[in-house]
N, CA, C and O atoms as a printed pandas DataFrame, in Angstrom:
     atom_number atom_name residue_name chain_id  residue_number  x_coord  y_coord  z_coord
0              1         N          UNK        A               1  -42.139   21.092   -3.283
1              2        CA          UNK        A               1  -40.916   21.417   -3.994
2              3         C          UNK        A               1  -41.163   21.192   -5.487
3              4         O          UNK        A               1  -41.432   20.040   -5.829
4              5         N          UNK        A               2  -41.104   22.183   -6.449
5              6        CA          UNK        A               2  -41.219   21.879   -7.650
6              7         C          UNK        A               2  -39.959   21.320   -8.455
7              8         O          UNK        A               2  -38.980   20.996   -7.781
8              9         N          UNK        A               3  -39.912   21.202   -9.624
9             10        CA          UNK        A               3  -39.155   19.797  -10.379
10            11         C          UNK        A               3  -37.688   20.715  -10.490
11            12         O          UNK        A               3  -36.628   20.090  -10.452
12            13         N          UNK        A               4  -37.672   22.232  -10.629
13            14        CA          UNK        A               4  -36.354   22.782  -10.640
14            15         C          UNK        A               4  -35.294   22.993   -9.484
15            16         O          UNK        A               4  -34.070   23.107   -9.422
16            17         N          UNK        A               5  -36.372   22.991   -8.583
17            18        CA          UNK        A               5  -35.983   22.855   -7.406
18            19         C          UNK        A               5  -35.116   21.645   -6.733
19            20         O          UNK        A               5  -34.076   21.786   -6.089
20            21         N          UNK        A               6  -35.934   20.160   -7.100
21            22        CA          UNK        A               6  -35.342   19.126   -7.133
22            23         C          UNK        A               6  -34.067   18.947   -7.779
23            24         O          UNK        A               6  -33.060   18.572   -7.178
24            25         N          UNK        A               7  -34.123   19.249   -9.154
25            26        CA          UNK        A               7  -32.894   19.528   -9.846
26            27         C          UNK        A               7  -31.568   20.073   -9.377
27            28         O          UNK        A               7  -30.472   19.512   -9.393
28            29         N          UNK        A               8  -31.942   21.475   -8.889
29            30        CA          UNK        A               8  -30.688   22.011   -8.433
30            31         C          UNK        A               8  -30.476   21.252   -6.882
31            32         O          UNK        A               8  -29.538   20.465   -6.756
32            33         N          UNK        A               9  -31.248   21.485   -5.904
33            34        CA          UNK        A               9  -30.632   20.485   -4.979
34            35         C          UNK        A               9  -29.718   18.955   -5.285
35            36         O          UNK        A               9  -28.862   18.611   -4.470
36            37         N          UNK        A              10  -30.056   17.953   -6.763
37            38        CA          UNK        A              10  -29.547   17.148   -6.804
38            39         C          UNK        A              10  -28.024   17.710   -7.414
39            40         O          UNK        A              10  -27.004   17.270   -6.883
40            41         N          UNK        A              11  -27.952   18.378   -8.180
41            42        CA          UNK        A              11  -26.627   18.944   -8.775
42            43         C          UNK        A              11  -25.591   19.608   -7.950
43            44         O          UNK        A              11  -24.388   19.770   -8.157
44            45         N          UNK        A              12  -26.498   20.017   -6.777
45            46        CA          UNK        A              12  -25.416   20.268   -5.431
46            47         C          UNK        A              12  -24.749   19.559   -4.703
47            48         O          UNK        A              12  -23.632   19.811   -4.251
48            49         N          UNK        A              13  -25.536   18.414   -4.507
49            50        CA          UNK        A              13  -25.631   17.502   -3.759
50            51         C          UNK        A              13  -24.083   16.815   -4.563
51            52         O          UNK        A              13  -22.944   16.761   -4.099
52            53         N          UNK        A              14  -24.520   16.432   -5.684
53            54        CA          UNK        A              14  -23.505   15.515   -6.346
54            55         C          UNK        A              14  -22.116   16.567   -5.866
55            56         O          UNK        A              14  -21.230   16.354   -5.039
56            57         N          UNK        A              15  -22.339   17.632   -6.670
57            58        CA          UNK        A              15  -21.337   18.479   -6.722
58            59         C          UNK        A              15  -20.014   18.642   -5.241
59            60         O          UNK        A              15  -18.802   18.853   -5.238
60            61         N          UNK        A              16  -21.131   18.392   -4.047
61            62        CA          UNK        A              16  -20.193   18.585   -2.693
62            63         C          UNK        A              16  -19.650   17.539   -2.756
63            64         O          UNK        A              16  -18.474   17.348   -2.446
64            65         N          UNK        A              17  -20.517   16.613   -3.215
65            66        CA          UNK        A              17  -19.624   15.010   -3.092
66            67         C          UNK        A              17  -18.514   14.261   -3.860
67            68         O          UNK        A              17  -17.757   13.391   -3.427
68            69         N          UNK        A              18  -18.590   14.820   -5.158
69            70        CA          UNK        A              18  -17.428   14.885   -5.867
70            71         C          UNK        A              18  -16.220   15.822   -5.564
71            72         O          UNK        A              18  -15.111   15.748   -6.093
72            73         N          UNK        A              19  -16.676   16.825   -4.508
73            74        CA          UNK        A              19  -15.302   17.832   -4.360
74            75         C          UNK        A              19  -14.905   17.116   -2.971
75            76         O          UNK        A              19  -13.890   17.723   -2.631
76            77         N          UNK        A              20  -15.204   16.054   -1.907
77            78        CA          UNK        A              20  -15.013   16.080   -0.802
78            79         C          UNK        A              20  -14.374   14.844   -1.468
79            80         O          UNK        A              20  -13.304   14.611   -0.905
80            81         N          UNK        A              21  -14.667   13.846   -2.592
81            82        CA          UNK        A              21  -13.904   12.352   -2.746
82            83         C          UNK        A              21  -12.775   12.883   -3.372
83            84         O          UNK        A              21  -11.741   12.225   -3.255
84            85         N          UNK        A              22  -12.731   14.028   -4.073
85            86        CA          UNK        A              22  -11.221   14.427   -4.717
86            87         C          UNK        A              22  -10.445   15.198   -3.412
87            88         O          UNK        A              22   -9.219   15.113   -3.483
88            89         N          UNK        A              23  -10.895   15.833   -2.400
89            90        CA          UNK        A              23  -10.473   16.095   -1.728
90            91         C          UNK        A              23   -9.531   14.738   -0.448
91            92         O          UNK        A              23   -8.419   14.803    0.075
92            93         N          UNK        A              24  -10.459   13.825   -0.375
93            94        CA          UNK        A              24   -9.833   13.172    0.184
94            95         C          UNK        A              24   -8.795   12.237   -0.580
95            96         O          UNK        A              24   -7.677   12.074   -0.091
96            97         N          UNK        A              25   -9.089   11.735   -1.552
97            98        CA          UNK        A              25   -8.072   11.063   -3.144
98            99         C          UNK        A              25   -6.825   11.657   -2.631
99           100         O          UNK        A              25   -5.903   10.920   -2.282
100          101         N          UNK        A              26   -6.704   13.357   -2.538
101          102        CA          UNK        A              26   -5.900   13.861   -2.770
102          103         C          UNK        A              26   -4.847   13.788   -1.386
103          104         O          UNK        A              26   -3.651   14.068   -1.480
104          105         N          UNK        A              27   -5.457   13.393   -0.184
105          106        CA          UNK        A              27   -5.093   13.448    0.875
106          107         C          UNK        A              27   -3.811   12.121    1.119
107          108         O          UNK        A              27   -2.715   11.990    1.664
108          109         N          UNK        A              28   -4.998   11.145    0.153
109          110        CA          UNK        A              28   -4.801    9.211    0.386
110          111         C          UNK        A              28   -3.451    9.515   -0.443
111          112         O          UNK        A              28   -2.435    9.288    0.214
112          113         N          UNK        A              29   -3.264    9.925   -1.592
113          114        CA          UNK        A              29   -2.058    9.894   -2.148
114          115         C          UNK        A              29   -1.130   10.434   -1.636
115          116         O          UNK        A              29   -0.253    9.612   -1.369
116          117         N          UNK        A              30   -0.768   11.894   -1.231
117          118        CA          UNK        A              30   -0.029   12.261   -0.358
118          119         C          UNK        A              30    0.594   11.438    0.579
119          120         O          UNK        A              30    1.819   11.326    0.523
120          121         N          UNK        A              31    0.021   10.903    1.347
121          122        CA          UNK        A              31    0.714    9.464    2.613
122          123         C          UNK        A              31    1.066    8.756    1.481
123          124         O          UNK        A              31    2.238    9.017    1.208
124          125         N          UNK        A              32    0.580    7.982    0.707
125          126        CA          UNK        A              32    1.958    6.941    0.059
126          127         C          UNK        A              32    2.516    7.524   -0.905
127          128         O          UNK        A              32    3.079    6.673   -1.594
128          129         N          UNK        A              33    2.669    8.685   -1.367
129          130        CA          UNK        A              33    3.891    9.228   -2.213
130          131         C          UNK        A              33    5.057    9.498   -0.992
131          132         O          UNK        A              33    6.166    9.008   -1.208
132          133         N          UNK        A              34    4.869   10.217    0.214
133          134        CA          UNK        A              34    5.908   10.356    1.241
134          135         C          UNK        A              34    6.797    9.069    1.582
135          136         O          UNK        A              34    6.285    8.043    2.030
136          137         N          UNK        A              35    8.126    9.198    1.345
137          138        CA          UNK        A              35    9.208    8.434    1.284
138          139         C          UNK        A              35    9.199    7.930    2.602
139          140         O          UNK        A              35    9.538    6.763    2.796
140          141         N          UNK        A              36    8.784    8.809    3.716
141          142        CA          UNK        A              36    9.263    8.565    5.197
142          143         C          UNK        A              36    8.113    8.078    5.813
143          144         O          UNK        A              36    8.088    7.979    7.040
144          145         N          UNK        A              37    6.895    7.675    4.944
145          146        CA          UNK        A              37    5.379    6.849    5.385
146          147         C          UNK        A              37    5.933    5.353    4.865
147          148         O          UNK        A              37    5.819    4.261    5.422
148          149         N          UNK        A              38    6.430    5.624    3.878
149          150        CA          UNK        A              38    6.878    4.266    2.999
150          151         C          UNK        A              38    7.752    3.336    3.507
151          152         O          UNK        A              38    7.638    2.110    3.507
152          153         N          UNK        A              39    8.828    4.178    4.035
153          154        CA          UNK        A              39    9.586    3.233    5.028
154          155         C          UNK        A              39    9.187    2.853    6.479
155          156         O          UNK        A              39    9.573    1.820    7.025
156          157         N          UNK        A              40    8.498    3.642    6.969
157          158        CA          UNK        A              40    7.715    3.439    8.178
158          159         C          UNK        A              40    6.774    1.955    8.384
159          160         O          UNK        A              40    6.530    1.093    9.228
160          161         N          UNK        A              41    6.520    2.268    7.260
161          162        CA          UNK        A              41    5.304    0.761    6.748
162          163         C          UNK        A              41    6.137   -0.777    6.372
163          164         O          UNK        A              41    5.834   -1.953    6.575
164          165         N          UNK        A              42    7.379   -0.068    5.697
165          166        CA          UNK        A              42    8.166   -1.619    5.388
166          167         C          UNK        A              42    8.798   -1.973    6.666
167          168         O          UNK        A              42    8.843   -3.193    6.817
168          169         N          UNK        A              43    9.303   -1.291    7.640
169          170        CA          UNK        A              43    9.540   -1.251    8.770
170          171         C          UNK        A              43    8.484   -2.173    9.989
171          172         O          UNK        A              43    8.695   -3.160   10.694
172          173         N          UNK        A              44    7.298   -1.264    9.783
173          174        CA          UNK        A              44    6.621   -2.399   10.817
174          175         C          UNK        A              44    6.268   -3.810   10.515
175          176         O          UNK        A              44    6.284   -4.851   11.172
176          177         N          UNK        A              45    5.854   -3.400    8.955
177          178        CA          UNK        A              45    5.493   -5.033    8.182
178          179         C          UNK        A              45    7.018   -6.113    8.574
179          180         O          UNK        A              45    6.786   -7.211    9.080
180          181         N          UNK        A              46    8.187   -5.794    8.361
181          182        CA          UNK        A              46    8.907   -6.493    8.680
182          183         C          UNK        A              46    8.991   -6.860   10.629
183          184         O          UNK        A              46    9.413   -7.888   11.159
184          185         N          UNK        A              47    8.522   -5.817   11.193
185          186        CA          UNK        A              47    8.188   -6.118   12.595
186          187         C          UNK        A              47    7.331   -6.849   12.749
187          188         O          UNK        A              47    7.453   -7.606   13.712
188          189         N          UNK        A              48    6.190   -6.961   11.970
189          190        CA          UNK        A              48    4.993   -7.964   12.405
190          191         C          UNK        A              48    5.544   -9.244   11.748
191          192         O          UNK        A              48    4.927  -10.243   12.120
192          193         N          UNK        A              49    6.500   -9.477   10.905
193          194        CA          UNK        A              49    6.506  -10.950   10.188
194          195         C          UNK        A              49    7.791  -11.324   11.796
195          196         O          UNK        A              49    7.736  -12.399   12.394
196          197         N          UNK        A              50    8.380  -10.665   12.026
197          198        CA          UNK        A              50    9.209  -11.180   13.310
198          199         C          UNK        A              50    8.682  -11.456   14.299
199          200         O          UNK        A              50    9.323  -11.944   15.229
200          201         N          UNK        A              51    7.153  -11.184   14.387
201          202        CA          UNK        A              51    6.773  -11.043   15.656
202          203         C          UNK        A              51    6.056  -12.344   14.831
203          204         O          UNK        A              51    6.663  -13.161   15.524
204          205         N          UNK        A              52    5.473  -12.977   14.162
205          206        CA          UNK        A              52    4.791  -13.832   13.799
206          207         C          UNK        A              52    5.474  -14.952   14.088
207          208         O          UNK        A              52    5.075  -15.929   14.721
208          209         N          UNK        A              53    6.480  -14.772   13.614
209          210        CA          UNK        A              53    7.645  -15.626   13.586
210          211         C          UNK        A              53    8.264  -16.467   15.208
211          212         O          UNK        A              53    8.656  -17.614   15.417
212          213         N          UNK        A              54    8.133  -15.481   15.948
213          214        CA          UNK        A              54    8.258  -15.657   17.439
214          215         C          UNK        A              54    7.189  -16.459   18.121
215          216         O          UNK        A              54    7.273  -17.595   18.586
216          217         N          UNK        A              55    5.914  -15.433   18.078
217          218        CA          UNK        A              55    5.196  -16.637   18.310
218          219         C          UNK        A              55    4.402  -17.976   17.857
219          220         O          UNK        A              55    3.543  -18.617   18.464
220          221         N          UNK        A              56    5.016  -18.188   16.513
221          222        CA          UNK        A              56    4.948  -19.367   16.079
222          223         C          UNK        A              56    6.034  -20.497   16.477
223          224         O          UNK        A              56    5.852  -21.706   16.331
224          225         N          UNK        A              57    6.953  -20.016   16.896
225          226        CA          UNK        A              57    8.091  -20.899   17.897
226          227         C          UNK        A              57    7.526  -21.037   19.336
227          228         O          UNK        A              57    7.480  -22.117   19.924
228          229         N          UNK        A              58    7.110  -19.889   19.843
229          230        CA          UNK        A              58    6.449  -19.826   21.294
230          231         C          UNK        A              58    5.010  -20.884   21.283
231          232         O          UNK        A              58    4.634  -21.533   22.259
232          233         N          UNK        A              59    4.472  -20.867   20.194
233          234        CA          UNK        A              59    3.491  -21.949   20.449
234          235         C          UNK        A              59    3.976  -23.348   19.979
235          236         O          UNK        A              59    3.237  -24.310   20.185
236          237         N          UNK        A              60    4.965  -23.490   19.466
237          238        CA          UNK        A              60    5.366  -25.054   19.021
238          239         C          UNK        A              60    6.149  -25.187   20.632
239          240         O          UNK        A              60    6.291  -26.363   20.965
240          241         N          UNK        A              61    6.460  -24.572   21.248
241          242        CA          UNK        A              61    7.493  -24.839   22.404
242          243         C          UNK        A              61    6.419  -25.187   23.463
243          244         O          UNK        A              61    6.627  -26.122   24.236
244          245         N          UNK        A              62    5.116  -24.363   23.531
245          246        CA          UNK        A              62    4.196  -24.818   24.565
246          247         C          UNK        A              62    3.850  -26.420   24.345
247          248         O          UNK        A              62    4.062  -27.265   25.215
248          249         N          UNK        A              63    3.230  -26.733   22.918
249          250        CA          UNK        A              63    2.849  -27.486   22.558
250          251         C          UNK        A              63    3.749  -28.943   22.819
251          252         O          UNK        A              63    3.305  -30.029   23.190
252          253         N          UNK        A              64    5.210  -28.556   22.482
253          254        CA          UNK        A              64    6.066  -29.691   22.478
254          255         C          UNK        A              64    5.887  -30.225   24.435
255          256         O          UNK        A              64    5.785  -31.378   24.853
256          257         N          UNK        A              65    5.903  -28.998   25.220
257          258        CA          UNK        A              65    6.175  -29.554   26.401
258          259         C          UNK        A              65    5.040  -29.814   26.965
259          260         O          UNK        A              65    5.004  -29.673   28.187
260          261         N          UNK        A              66    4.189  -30.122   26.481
261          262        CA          UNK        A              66    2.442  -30.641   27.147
262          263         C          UNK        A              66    3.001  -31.794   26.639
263          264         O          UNK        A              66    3.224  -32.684   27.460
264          265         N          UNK        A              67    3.372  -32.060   25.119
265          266        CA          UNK        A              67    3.483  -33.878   24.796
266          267         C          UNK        A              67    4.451  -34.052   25.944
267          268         O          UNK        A              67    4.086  -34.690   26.932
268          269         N          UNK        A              68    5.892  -33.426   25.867
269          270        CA          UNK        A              68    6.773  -34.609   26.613
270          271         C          UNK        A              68    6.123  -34.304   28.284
271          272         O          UNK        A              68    6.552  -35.123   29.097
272          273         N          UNK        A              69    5.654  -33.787   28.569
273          274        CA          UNK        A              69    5.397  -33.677   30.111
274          275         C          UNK        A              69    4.304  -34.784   30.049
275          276         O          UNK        A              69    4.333  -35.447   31.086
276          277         N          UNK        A              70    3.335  -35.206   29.162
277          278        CA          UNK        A              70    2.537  -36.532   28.970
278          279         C          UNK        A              70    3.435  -37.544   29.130
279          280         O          UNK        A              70    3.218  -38.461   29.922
280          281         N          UNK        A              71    4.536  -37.471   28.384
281          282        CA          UNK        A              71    5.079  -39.048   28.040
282          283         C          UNK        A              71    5.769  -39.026   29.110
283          284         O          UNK        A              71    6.019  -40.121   29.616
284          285         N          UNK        A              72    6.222  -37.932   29.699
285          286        CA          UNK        A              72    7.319  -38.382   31.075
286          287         C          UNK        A              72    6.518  -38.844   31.999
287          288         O          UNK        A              72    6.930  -39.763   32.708
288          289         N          UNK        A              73    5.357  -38.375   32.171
289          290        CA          UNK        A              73    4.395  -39.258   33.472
290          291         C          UNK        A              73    4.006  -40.666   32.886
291          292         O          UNK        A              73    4.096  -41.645   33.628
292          293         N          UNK        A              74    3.586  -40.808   31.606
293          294        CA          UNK        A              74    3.084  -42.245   31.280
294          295         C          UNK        A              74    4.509  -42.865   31.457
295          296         O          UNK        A              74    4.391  -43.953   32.021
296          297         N          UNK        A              75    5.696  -42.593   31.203
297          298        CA          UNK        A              75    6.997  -43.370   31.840
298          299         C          UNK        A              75    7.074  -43.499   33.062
299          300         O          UNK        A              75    7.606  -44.570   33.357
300          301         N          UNK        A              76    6.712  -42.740   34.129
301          302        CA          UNK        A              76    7.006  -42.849   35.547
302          303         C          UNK        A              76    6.278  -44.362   35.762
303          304         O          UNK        A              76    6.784  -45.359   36.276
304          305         N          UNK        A              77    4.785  -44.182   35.140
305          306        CA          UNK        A              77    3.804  -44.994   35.143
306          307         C          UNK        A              77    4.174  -46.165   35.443
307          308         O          UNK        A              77    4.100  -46.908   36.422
308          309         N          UNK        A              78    4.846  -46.206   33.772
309          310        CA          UNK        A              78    5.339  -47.921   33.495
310          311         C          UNK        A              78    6.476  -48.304   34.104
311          312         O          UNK        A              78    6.874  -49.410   33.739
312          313         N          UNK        A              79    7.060  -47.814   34.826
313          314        CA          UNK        A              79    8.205  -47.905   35.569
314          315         C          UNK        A              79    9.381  -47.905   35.181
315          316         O          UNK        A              79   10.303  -48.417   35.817
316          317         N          UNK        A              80    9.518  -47.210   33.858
317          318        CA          UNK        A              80   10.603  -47.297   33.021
318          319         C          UNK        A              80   12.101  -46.461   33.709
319          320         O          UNK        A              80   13.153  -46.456   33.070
């Protein structure tokens, strides 16, 4: 392959690749300019902080009843 050759293959090369990252740029913006992607998203984000929220009660509730189910047998124990 001689040196012009190299040349234009690299100037193509770039060239597809700069039209396929503006192509997709152009895609990525589209979804968050749409009003009805935007609310979709504040929507679930507020679903996942509820759902976080849940099972962070669901694991303090497991947790609480392993202690007292401990202390109620070490009471049977002592004969309290």
């Amino acid at each position: 392959m001689n040196p012009f050759e190299m040349v234009v293959l690299i100037v193509a090369i770039v060239m597809i690749t700069s039209v396929m990252r503006a192509r997709y740029s152009h895609r990525h913006r589209q979804v968050e300019d749409d009003p009805a992607e935007r609310v979709e998203t504040l929507r679930l984000k507020d679903e996942v902080k509820q759902l976080k929220e849940r099972i962070h009660v669901l694991e303090r509730i497991a947790t609480d009843k392993e202690s007292t189910l401990s202390r109620q047998i070490e009471e049977l124990r002592d004969g309290k």
